[in-house]
Residue, then its C-alpha position, 0 to 999 in steps of 0.5 A: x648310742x654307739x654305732x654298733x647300736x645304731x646298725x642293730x636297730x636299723x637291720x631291725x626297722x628295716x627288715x620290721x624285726x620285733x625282737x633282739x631274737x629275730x635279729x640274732x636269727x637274721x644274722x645268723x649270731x645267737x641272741x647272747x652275742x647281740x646281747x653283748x653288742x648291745x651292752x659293749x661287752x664285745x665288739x662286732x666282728x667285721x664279717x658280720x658288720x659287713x654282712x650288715x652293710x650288705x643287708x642295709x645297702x651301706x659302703x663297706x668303708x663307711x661302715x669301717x669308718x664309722x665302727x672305728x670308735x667301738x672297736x678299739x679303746x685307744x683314740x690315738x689308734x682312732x685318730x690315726x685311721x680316720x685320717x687315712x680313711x676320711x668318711 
């Protein structure tokens, strides 16, 4: 499970959302965009993965740390940003 997932299903629990409808509607996306998360067609965009921390109460930079892998395919890049932002 990605951490982009993982993100989607605790908004989900945590707000008692029942449907990928109900979360799309929450974060203000249609249903297609969270349906392309879910299936990695496209990443998250960081203004609604930090929209997301807000509503789960996360650290901004956590959050960042921890999409890294979804967001970008190159591990060197990965690599290189995790060790100037330790989790």
């Amino acid at each position: 499970m990605t951490y982009t997932i993982e993100l989607l299903d605790m908004v989900k629990a945590r707000y008692n959302l029942t449907s990928d409808y109900q979360l799309a509607k929450k974060l203000n996306v249609t249903g297609a965009r969270v349906s392309n998360w879910r299936c990695k067609k496209n990443s998250m965009d960081w203004d609604i993965a930090f929209a997301i921390a807000d509503l789960l109460e996360l650290e901004d930079h956590k959050v960042v740390h921890n999409l890294l892998e979804d967001k970008y395919e190159n591990p060197r890049l990965v690599n290189a940003l995790r060790v100037i932002s330790p989790n």
